[in-house]
N, C-alpha and C positions, 0 to 999 in steps of 0.2 A: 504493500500500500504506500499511495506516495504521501510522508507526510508534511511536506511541504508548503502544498496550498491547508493545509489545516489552518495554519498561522494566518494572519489578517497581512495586509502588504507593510502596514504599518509595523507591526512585527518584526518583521523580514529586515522590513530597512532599518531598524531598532536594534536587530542582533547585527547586521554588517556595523553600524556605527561604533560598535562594542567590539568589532573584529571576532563572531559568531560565528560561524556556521556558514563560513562566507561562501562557500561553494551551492552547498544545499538552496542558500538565501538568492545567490543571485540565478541560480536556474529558474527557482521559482518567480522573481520579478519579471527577468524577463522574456519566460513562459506566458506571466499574466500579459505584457503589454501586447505580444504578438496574438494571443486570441482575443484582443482588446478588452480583455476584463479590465484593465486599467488602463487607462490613456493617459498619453506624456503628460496634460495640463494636470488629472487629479495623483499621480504620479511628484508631480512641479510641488501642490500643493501641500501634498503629504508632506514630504523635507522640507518646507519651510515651516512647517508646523510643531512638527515631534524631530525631528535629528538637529543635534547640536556644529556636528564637524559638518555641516553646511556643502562647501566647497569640496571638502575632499572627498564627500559622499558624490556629489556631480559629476568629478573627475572620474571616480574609482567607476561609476557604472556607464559614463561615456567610453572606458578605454575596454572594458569586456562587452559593450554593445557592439564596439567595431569586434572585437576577434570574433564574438559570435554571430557574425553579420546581420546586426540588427540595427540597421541604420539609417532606418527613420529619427530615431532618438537622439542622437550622436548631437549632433546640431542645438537645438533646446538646449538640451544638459546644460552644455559649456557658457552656451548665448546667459540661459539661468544662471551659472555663476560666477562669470563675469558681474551682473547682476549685485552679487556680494561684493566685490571688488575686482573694479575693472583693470587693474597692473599687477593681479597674478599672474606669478612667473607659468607655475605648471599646467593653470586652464588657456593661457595666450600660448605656449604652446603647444597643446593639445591640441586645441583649436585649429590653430600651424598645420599641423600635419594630417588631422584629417581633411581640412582643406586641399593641402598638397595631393591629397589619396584623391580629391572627388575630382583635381585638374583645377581646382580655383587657384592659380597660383597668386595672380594680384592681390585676393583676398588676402591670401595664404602671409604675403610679404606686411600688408599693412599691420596683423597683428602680432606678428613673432618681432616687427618694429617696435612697438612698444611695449616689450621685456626692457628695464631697466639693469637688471645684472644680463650684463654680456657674458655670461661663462663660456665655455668652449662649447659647451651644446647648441648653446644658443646661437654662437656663431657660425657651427658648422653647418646650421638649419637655416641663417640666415645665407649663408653664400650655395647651398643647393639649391633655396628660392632661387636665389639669383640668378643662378645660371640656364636653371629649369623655364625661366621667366627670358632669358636672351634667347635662349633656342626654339621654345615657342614662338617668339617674335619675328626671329629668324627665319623660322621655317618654312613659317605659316603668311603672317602680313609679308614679307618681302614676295613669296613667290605668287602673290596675287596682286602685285604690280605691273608683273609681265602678263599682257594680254593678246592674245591673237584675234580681232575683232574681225579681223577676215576671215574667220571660220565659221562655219554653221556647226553648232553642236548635233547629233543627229541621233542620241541619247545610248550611243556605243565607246566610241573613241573621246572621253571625255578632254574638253580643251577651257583653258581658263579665258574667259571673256565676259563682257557685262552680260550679254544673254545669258550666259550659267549663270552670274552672281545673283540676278532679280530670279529667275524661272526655278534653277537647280542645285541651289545651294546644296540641299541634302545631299545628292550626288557628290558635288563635290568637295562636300567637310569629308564623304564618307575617304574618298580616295588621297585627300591631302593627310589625314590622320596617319592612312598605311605606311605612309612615305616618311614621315615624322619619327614613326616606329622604327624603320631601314634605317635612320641620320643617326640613331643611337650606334650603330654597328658599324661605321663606315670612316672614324676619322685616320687620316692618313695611307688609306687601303686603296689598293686596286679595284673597281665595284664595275660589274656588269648589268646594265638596267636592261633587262630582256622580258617582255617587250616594249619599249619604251612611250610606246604612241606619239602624243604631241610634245613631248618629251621635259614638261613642266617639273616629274618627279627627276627625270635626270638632275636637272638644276637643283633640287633640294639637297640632293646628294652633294653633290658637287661644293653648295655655301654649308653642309655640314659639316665639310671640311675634308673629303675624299682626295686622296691624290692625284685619283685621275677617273673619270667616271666614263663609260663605254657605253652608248645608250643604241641599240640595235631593234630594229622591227619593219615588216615585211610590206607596209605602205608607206611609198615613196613619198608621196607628196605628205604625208605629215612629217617625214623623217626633212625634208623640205622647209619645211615651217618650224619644225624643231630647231634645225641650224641656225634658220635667221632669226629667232626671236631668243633662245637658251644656250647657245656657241661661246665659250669664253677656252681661256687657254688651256685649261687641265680640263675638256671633255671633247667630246665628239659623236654625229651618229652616223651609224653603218647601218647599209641594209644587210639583212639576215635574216635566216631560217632557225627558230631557238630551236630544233630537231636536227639543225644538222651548220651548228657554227664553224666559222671558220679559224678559232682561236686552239692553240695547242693544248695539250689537257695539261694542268696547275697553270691554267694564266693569270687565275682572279682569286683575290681575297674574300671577296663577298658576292655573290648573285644573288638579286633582286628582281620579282616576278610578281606583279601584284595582276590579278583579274585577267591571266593570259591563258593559263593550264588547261584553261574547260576550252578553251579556240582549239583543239589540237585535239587529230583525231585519239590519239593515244597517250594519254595523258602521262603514264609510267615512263613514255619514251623519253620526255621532255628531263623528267627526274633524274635519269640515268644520265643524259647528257647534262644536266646541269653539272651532275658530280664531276663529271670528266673534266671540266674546265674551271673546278674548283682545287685550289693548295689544301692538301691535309691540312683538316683542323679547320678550313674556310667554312664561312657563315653563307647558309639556303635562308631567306624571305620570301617569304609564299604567298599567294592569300587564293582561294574558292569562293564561290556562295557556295551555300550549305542547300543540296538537293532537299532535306527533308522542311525547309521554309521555302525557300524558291520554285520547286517544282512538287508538291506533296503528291502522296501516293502513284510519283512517277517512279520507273526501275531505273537500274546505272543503264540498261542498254537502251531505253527509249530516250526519244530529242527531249529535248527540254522548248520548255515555251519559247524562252529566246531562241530565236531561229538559229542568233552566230553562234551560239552555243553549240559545241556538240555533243558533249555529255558533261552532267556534274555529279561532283561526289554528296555522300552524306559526311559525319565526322571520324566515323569509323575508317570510313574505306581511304580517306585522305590522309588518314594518322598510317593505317599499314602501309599505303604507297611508299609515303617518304620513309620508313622505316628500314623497308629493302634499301636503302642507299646511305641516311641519315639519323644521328641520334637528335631526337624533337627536345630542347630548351625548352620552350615553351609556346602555349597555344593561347592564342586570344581570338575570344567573340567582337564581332560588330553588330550593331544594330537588331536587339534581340527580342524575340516573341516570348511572350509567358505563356505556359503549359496550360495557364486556367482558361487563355481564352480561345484554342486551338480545337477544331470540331473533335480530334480523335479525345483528346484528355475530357474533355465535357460530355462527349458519347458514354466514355468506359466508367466514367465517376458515378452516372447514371444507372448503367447497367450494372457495379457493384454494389448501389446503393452508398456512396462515400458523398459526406455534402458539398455539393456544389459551389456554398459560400466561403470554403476553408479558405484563409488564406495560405498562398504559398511564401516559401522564405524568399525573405528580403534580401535581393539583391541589390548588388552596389549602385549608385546612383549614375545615371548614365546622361553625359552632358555630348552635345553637338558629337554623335557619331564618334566616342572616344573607343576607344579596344580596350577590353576589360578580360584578362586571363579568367580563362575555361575554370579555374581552379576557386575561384571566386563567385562560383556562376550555378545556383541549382534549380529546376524547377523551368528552366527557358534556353531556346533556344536560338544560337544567331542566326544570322540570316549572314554573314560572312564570320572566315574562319580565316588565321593570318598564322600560319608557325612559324616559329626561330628555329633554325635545324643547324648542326654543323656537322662538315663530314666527317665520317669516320674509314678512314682507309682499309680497315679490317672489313668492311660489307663489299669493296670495289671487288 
């Protein structure tokens, strides 16, 4: 029997103040807030009424709300105890870093700013902002300065112009995100951008600080429009066949492939050649849409709705692919569907008789199309999949 909810929540938060039963106490709170038997406000209300350590009760269950991803609450808490006093060191930066965690980095910089004791913590959270905060800026506002207004988007070969900024923004936060993820793995490296299209991600590479960035794909005239608007002295683009390049095998440190793998008849093929023209130990950037949100109850061997398409994976079949070739770092979702509102999960919950209105677990908060690892992720599914792979010479 569980006797946990025996206790009133009042309780609960009476015994953590006292350093109680702190495990037992906090499953059980927040147990209650997730089937909403208590909500953050009467939650709020309780600690300011009956607990004395005020703050560090706010901190103490904002930092196990995040580990146990329940992160609705996360926010409040902190916002609440500040509340008590606004130049706490440990809630301004708690604050700090789940900020940092949700991508608010600006946020994130203003209040880990006013910590008055600078200790080394504080400093070294103050200059990861910072940097987190130039390379964002970098990445992102810089390479939406370059625009190709002579292009018609045609809602395949994505190209950065006003017409996408007003009509298809979603589009493309989705794509400049993936690229942002590649800049982390690429300073000073040799990087292959296959297939490059209009070739805006080669540039991102390139200002993340690559040494020489290779951007290659098999329409000319975007490889055309790539030169003349992303051309500077450390890149270049080649036409190329990513099934069958003309680079000698260990040319590249890093290959980069976002949204190409499902264009090709054989997708394994591609993998295999990537490896070939990657250095032992070089970094694979992938990314698919995920078959079972983009195309449901389609198989791997029938077309997919998009016509350019020729086949897509689900997460399974895209994880064993790269496996034959590559050991997977790690996997991030894009832009993800919850389980609750999908015909198959609402059919079967029905036909088990399970309630309909359960909530599922809280996932991380997801802002303009950010990539959020697979491992952070339950109960939903993306609608694109992006893994860090690197080779391992032993699968060759």
């Amino acid at each position: 029997m569980d006797f946990t909810h025996q206790k009133t929540i009042s309780e609960q938060l009476l015994e953590l103040d006292k350093s109680m039963n702190i495990e037992d106490n906090l499953l059980g709170i927040m147990e209650r807030v997730q089937i909403n038997e208590c909500s953050i406000q009467q939650l709020l209300e309780i600690i300011s009424t009956v607990i004395i350590n005020k703050i560090d009760i706010l901190n103490f269950l904002s930092v196990n709300a995040f580990n146990r991803g329940v992160y609705d609450i996360i926010i409040p808490l902190l916002q609440n105890a500040l509340e008590y006093d606004p130049l706490h060191k440990d809630t301004l930066i708690n604050l700090s870093e789940v900020l940092m965690e949700f991508g608010e980095i600006e946020l994130a910089i203003k209040y880990i700013n006013q910590v008055t004791d600078k200790s080394q913590e504080v400093v070294e959270l103050v200059n990861k902002l910072t940097a987190l905060n130039k390379s964002e800026k970098t990445s992102t506002n810089d390479i939406l300065d370059y625009e190709q207004n002579d292009v018609l988007f045609t809602g395949e070969r994505l190209v950065i112009n006003q017409q996408v900024k007003e009509n298809y923004n979603d589009v493309m936060q989705e794509h400049i995100r993936r690229y942002e993820l590649a800049s982390k793995y690429v300073e000073g490296k040799l990087v292959l951008d296959a297939a490059c299209g209009a070739g805006y991600g080669t540039k991102m590479l390139q200002k993340a600080g690559a040494a020489y960035v290779i951007g290659v794909d098999v329409d000319k005239e975007s490889l055309e429009l790539a030169q003349k608007v992303y051309s500077d002295y450390n890149t270049s683009f080649i036409y190329g066949d990513v099934n069958k390049l003309i680079f000698e095998n260990e040319s590249f440190d890093v290959v980069v492939s976002f949204e190409t793998i499902e264009h090709i008849e054989i997708g394994a093929n591609w993998i295999k050649e990537s490896a070939r023209v990657l250095k032992d130990g070089g970094m694979f950037i992938v990314s698919t849409p995920n078959r079972k949100i983009t195309n449901p109850g389609s198989y791997f061997v029938e077309q997919p709705m998009n016509f350019h398409h020729r086949f897509e994976y689900g997460v399974g079949e895209f994880v064993g692919e790269l496996l034959k070739e590559y050991n997977i770092l790690e996997l991030y979702g894009q832009t993800f569907l919850d389980d609750k509102i999908t015909y198959y999960s609402t059919v079967m919950r029905e036909v088990r008789h399970l309630d309909r209105n359960a909530l599922p677990y809280q996932n991380p908060v997801q802002k303009d199309h950010m990539l959020v690892s697979l491992g952070d992720i339950k109960d939903a599914e993306p609608m694109y999949v992006v893994a860090v792979c690197e080779k391992n010479s032993k699968k060759l």
